[in-house]
C-alpha positions as CSV (number, residue, x, y, z in Angstrom):
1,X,24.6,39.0,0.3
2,X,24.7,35.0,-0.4
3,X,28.2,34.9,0.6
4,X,26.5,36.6,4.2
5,X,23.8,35.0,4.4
6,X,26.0,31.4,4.0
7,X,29.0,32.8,6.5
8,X,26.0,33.4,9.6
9,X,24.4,29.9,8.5
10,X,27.7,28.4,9.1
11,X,28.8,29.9,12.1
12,X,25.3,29.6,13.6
13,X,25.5,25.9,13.1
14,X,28.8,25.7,14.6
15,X,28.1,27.4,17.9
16,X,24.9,25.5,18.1
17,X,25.1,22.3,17.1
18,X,24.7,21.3,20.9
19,X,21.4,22.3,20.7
20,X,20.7,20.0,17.4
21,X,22.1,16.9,19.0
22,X,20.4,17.8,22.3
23,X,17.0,18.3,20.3
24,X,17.6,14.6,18.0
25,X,18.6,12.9,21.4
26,X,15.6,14.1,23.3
27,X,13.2,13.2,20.2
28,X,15.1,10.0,19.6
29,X,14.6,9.2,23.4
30,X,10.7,9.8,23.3
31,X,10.5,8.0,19.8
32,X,11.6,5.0,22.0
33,X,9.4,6.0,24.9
34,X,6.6,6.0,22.3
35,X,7.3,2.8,20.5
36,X,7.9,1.2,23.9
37,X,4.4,1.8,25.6
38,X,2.6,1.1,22.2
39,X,-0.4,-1.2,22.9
40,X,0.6,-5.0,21.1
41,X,-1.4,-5.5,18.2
42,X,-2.3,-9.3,17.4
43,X,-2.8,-10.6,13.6
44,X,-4.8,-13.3,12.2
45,X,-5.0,-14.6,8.8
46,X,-7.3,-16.8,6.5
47,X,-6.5,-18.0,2.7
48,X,-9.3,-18.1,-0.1
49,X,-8.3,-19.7,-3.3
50,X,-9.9,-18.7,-6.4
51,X,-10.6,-21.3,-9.8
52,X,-11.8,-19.3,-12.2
53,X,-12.2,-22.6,-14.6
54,X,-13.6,-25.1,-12.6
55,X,-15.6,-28.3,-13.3
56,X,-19.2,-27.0,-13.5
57,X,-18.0,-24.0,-15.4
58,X,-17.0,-26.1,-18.2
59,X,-19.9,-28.3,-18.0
60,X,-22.2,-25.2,-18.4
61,X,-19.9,-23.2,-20.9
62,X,-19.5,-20.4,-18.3
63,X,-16.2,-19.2,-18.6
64,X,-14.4,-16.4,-16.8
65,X,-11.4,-16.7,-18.7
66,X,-9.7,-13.1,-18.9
67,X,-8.6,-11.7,-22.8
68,X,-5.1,-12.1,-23.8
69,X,-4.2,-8.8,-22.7
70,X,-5.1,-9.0,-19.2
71,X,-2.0,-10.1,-17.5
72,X,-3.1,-9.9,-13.3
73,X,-3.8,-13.6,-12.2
74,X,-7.1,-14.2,-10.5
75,X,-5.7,-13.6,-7.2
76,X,-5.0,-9.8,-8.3
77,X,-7.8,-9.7,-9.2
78,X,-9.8,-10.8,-6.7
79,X,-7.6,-8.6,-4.6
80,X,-8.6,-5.7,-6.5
81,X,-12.7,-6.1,-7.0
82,X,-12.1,-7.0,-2.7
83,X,-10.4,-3.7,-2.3
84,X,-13.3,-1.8,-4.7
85,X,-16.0,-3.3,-2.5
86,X,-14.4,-2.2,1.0
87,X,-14.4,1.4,-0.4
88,X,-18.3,1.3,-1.1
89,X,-20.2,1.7,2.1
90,X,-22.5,-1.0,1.4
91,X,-20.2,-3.6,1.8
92,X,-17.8,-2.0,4.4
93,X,-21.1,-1.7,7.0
94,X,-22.0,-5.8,5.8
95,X,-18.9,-7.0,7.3
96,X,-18.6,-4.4,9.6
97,X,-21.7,-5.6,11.3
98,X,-20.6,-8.9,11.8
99,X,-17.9,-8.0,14.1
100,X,-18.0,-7.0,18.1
101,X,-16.8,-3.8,16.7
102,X,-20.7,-2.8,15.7
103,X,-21.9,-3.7,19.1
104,X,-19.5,-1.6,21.1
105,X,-20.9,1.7,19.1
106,X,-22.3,3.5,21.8
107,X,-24.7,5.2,19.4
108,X,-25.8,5.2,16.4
109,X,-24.3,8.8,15.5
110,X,-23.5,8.5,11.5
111,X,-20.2,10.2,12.0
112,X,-18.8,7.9,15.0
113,X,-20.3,4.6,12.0
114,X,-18.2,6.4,9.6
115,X,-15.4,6.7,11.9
116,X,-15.7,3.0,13.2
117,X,-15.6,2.1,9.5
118,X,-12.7,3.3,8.0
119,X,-11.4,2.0,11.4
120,X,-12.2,-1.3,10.2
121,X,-10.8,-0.8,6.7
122,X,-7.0,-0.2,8.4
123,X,-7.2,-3.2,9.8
124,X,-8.0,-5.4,7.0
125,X,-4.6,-6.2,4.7
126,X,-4.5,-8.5,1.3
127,X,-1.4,-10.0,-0.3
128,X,-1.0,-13.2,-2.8
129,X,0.6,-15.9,-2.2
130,X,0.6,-17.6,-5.6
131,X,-1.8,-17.1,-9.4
132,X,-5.0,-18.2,-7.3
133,X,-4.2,-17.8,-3.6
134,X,-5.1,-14.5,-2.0
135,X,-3.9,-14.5,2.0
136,X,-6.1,-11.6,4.4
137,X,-4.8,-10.3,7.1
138,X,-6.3,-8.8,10.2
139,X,-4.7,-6.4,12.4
140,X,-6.1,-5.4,16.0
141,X,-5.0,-5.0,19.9
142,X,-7.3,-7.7,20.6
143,X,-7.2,-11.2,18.9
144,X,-10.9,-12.0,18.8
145,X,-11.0,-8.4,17.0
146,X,-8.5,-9.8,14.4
147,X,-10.5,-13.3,14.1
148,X,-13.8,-11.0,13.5
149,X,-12.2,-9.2,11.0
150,X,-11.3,-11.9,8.3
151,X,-14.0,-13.7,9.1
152,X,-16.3,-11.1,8.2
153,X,-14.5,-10.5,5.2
154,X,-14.3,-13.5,3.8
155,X,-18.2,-14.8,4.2
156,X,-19.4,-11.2,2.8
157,X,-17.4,-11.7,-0.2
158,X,-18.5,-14.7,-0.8
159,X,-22.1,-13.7,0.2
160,X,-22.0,-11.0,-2.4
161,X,-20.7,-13.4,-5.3
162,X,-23.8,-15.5,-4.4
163,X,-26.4,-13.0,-4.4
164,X,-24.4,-10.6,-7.2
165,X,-24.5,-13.6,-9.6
166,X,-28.3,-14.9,-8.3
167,X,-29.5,-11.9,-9.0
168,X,-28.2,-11.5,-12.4
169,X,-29.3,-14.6,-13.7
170,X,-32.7,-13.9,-11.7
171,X,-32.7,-10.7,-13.8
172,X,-31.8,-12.8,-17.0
173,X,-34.6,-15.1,-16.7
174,X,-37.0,-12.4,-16.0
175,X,-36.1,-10.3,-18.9
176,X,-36.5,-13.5,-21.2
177,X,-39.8,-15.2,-19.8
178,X,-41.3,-11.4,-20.8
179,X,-40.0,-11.6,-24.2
180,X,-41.7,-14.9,-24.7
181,X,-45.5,-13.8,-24.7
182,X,-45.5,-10.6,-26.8
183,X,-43.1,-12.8,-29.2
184,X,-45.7,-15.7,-29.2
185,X,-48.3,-13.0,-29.6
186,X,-46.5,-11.9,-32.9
187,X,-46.0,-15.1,-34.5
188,X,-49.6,-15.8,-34.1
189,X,-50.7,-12.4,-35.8
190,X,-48.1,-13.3,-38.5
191,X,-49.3,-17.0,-39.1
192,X,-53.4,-15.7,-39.0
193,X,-52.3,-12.8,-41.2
194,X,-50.9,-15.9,-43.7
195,X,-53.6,-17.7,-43.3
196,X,-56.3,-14.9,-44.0
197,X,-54.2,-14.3,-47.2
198,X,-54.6,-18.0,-48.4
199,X,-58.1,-17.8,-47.2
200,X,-58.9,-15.0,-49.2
201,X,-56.7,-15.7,-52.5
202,X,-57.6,-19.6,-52.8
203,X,-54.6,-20.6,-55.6
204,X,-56.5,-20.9,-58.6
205,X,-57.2,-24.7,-60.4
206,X,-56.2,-23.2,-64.1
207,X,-53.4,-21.7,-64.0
208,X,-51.0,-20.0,-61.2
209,X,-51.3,-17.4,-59.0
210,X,-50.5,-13.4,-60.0
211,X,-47.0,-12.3,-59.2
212,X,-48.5,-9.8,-56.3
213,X,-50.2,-12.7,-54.6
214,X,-47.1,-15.0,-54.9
215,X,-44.5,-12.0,-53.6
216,X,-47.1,-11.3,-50.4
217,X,-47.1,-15.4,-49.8
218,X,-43.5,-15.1,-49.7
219,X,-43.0,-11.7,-47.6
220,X,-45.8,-13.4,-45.2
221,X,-44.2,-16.6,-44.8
222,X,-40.7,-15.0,-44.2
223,X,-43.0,-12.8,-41.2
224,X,-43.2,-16.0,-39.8
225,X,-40.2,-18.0,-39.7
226,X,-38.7,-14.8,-38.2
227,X,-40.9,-14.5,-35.3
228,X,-40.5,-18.5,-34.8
229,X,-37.0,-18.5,-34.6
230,X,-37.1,-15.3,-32.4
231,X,-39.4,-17.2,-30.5
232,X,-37.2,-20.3,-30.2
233,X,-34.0,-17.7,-29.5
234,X,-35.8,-16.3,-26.5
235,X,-37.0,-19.7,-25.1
236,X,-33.2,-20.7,-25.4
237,X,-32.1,-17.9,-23.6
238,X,-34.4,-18.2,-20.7
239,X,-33.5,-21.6,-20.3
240,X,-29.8,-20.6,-20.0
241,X,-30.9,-18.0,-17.9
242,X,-32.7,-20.8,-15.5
243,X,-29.7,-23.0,-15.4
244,X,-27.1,-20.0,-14.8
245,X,-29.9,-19.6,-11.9
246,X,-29.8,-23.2,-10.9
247,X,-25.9,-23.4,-10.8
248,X,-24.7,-19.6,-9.7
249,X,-23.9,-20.8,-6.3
250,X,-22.7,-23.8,-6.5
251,X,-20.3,-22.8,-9.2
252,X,-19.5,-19.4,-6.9
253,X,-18.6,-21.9,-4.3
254,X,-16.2,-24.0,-6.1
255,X,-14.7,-21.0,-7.8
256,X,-14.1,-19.1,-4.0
257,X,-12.7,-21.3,-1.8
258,X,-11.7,-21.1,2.1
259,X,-8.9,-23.1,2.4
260,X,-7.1,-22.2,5.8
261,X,-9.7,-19.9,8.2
262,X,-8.3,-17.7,10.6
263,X,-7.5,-18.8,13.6
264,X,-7.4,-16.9,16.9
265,X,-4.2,-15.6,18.2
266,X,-2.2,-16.4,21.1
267,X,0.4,-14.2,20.6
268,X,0.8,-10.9,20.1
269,X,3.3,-9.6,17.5
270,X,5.6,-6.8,17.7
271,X,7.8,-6.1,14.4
272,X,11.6,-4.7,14.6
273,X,11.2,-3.0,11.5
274,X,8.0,-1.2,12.5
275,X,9.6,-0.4,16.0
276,X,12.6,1.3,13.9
277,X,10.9,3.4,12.2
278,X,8.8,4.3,14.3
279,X,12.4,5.4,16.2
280,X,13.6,6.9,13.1
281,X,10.2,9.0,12.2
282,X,11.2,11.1,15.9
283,X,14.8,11.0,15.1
284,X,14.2,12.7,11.9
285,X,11.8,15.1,13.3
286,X,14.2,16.1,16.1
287,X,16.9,17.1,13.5
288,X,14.7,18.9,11.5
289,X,13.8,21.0,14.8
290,X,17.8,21.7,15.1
291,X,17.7,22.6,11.6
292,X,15.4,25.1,12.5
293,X,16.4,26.4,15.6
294,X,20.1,27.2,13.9
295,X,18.3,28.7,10.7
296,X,16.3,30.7,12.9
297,X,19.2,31.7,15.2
298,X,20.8,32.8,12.2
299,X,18.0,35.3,11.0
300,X,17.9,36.9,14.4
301,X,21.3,37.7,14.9
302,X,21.9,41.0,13.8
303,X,25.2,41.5,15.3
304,X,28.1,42.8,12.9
305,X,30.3,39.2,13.3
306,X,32.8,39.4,10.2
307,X,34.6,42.7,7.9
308,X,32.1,41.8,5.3
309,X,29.3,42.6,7.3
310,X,30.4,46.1,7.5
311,X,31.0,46.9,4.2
312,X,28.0,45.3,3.0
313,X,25.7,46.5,5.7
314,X,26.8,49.7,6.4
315,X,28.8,50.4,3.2
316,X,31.6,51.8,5.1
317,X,35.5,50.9,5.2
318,X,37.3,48.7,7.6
319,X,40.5,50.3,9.3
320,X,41.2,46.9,11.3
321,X,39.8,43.7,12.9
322,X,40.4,43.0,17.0
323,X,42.4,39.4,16.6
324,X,41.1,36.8,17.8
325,X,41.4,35.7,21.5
326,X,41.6,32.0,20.3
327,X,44.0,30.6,17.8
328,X,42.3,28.2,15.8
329,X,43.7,24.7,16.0
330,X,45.1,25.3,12.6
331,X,47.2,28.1,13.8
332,X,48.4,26.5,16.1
333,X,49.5,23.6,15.1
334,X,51.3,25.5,12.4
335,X,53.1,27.1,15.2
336,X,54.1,24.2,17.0
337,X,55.3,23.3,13.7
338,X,57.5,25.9,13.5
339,X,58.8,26.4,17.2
340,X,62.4,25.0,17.0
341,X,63.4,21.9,18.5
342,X,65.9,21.1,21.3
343,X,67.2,17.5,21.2
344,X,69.3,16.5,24.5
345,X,73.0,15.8,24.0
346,X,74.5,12.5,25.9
347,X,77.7,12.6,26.6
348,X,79.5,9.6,27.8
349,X,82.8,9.8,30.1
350,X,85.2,7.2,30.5
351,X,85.6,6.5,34.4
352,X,89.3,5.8,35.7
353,X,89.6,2.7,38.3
354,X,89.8,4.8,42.0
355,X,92.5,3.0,44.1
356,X,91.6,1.7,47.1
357,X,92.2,3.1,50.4
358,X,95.7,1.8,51.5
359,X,96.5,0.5,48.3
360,X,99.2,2.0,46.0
361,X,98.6,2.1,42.2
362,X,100.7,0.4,40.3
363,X,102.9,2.9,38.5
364,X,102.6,2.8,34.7
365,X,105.4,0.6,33.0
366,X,108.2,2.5,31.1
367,X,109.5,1.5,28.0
368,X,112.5,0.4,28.5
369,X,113.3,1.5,24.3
């Protein structure tokens, strides 16, 4: 049945292969139609460098140094934490309002926003150009579009660094400066509990005091250096916590730097390799229609085509096959082969002089021997 099934495939694809080439040549033709009458799309770029170590960083002892096992640069992964913040919505509508692209909205329908969005998320591209250099890209038909795009990018990253890291040490400093009062409140109970003690076990003039009173002095006293130096902890922390505060941004701008912003474009830009694939996506789909076009010719014919059909089909036996009308070109160039071959014989005459008219010949001479 394989053997059947293989002989129809073949013979299908033979007899219509026209239609195959027809179907890859009209789809390769509208491929290029397509291509041809796409809209030009116009790209503008900006660069941010990232320090992770700068100046003030060391000055402060905040480092963002990444462990040992962490091998992306800061550009990867600045690329990264960019590419996690476009996928929140958050972010995504914060830049996404900063473009014309918010203004042309025609309502404010949540599905055409969500649409518009992830709009704006195909046009946005990252790639790094060194350890610290991140390049973004933005793609559009219209080059103010483009310029929007990165622009809005870039200031909304940075605009989240600022407030992300304000808002942590704003959190920091809070948390401490609470800690401080109920702390203070506890070192006072613990000194006034110390000094009720001593108040009301005064160390006796004749000899020392009992071993209970000296073991509660002790425990009492050791209450208090703990909540001092808890005290003096959490007064250190919310003084870190003021100066993180103090220099958040101005360390978030020296570590996130603009160094080329985009620019609008003049030109628009077309690439080869995108217009041959585009080519090449039709082409492909045009020869898989052919593919199926002969497969399904193939199922559909039912007609009896070869001996084996007959036997296998209709299990009966074959008393002889009608001969082809057509040699094959094998055939018959086997029989031109062996047709026999006439070569033509020249034969070549030797012409006697004709005597002219009037003219005797001169006899032959005898030998006079």
């Amino acid at each position: 049945m394989v053997r059947i099934i293989l002989l129809k495939l073949i013979e299908s694809a033979f007899k219509r292969l026209w239609i195959a080439l027809i179907a890859i040549t009209v789809m390769a033709g509208v491929g290029f139609f397509w291509a041809q009458s796409k809209a030009p799309t116009y790209t503008s770029s900006g660069t941010l460098y990232v320090e992770k170590e700068s100046l003030l960083a060391s000055l402060t002892a905040v480092s963002s140094e990444m462990p040992w096992w962490v091998t992306k640069t800061s550009a990867e992964r600045t690329i990264d934490e960019i590419d996690e913040l476009l996928a929140t919505r958050s972010f995504a509508v914060a830049a996404f309002e900063r473009t014309d692209l918010a203004a042309s909205l025609a309502s404010d329908d949540p599905k055409e926003l969500q649409e518009a969005i992830a709009d704006f998320r195909k046009m946005i591209s990252m790639s790094t150009l060194g350890e610290k250099t991140v390049r973004i890209t933005g793609t559009s038909e219209e080059p103010e579009i483009a310029q929007q795009v990165v622009n809005a990018l870039l200031d909304t990253y940075v605009e989240w660094k600022l407030i992300a890291d304000y808002q942590e040490s704003v959190v920091a400093q809070n948390f401490f400066a609470d800690l401080i009062g109920p702390y203070q409140d506890d070192l006072r109970r613990a000194r006034n509990n110390l000094m009720l003690f001593l108040q009301d076990n005064p160390e006796p003039t004749q000899s020392e005091r009992p071993i209970y009173e000296r073991m509660e002095i002790e425990r009492l006293r050791a209450e208090v250096d703990r909540a001092e130096r808890r005290v003096e902890e959490t007064k250190r922390s919310e003084e870190s916590a003021r100066l993180a505060l103090a220099q958040s941004e101005a360390l978030t701008r020296q570590t996130y730097t603009i160094i080329d912003m985009p620019q609008l474009p003049m030109e628009h830009s077309r690439s080869t390799t995108a217009f041959v694939i585009d080519i090449a996506i039709f082409v492909v789909v045009g020869a898989a229609m052919g593919v199926a076009i002969i497969i399904m010719s193939a199922i559909f014919d039912h007609t009896f085509r070869f001996a084996l059909d007959v036997r296998k089909t209709l299990n009966l036996p074959v008393l002889a096959v009608v001969p082809k009308g057509k040699l094959s070109w094998r055939e018959r160039l086997q029989r031109w082969r062996q047709q026999p071959r006439m070569r033509p014989v020249t034969m070549r005459q030797r012409s006697e002089p004709q005597p002219q008219l009037g003219i005797m010949p001169n006899p032959p001479k005898s030998n006079p021997k």
